[in-house]
N, C-alpha and C positions, 0 to 999 in steps of 0.2 A: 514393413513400411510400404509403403506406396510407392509408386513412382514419381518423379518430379513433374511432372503435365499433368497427373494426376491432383495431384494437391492443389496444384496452380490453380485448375477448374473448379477443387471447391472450394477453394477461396475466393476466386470469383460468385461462383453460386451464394456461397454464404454471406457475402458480402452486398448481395442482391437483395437475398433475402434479410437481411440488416436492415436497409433502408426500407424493403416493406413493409414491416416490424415495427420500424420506426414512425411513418405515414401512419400506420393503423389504430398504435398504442396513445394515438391525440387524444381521445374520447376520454380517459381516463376510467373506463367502465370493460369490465371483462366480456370480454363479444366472440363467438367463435362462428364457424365456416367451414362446408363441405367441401372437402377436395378428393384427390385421387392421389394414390401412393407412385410408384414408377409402373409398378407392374397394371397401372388404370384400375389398382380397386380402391373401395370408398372409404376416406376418410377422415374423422371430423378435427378440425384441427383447435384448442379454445386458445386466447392471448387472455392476460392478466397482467395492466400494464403494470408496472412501479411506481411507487410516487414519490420522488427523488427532485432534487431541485435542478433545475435548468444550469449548467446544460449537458447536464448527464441525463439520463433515459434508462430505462432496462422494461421486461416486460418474461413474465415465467409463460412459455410455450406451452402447451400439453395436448398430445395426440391420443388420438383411440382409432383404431381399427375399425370398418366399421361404418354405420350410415344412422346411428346412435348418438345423438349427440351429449351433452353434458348438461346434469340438472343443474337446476339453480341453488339445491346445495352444494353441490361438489365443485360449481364457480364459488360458491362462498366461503369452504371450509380451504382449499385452495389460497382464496385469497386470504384469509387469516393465519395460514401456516405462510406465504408470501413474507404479511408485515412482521409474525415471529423474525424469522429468520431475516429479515432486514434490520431490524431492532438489535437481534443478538450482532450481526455486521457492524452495526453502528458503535455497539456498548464492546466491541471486542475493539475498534479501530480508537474510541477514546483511552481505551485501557491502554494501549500500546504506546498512543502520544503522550498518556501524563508519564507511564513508565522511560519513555524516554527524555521527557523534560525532567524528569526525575535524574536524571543521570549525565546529563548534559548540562554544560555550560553554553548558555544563551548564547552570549555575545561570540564565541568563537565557532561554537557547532565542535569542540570536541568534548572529551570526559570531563565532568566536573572531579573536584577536590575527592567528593566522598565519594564515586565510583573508582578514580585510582587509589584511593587507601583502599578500597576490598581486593582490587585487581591485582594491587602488591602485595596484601597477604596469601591472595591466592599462586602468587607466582612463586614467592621465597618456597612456600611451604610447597608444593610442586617439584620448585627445584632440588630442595631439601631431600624430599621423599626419592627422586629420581635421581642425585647425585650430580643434578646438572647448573646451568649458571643464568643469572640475571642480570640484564644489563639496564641500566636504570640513568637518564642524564638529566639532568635540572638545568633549565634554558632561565637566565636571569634576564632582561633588558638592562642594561644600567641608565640612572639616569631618568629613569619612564614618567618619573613626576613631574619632571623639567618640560616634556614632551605637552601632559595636560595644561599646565601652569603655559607654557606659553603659543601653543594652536588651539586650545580648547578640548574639552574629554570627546566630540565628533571624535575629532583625528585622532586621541589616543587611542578609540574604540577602533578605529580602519587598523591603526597600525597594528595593534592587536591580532586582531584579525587577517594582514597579512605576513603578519611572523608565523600564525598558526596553518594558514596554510601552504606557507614554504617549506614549516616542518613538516607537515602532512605527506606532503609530497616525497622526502627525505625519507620518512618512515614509512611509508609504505603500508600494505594490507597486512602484512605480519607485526607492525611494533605498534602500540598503544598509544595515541596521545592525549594528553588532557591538559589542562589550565589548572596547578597548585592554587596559586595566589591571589 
């Protein structure tokens, strides 16, 4: 590891270079630029911004060595390996939301019903196989209908909502919660 002054400076530098990055990748067209490395030899530097919706930004950097600059295939095969791998980002980032709306109850943000019946069988049978124990409690509200029937289902939905995360809070990063009912 570095030293702490160390890092400090290139997180400054890098954070420079962020915002030149940022200035340059407007164009929306892949453009590159001769510079010099530390040691003053030549190098060509090319950007390939992103095209991401405001107000996020990104842009693939790519250096060579060198006074050579980059054909205008290798900015185009470049930027098509770019949108691949932005597409596969995109198609991995929706598979993960439906997998978690899959599994999640909406309205409290913990386990839905069919995520705790796998998580219960996977736990008995766990405990089974390890000789060890489950502890398992069912939180009823009594009364909850009463609650819609006379503030409205809003408020049923808040209160909902904060029973589950008072329990959340009670259970902790080690115990499960979910919404049965």
């Amino acid at each position: 590891c570095e030293p702490r002054e160390q890092q400090s400076q290139l997180w400054v530098q890098m954070r420079a270079r962020t915002d030149e990055l940022r200035a340059e990748s407007g164009s929306l067209r892949p453009q590159q630029r001769s510079l010099r490395d530390a040691s003053g030899a030549p190098l060509v530097e090319a950007l390939i911004p992103m095209r991401l919706r405001a107000p996020s930004w990104g842009a693939l950097v790519m250096q060579r060595k060198g006074d050579t600059g980059f054909s205008h295939q290798e900015l185009m095969l470049a930027e098509q390996m770019l949108q691949v791998a932005m597409q596969q980002s995109s198609d991995a980032v929706a598979t993960m939301q439906l997998r978690r709306s899959a599994a999640m109850d909406a309205l409290t943000s913990t386990f839905n019903r069919r995520t705790i019946d796998l998580w219960l069988g996977q736990a008995f049978r766990q405990a089974y196989n390890d000789n060890g124990q489950v502890a398992v409690l069912f939180v009823d509200i009594d009364h909850f209908k009463s609650i819609n029937d006379r503030y409205g289902h809003a408020c049923g939905d808040q209160a909902l909502r904060d029973v589950a995360r008072m329990l959340h809070a009670r259970v902790g990063q080690e115990g499960v919660l979910g919404r049965y009912g």
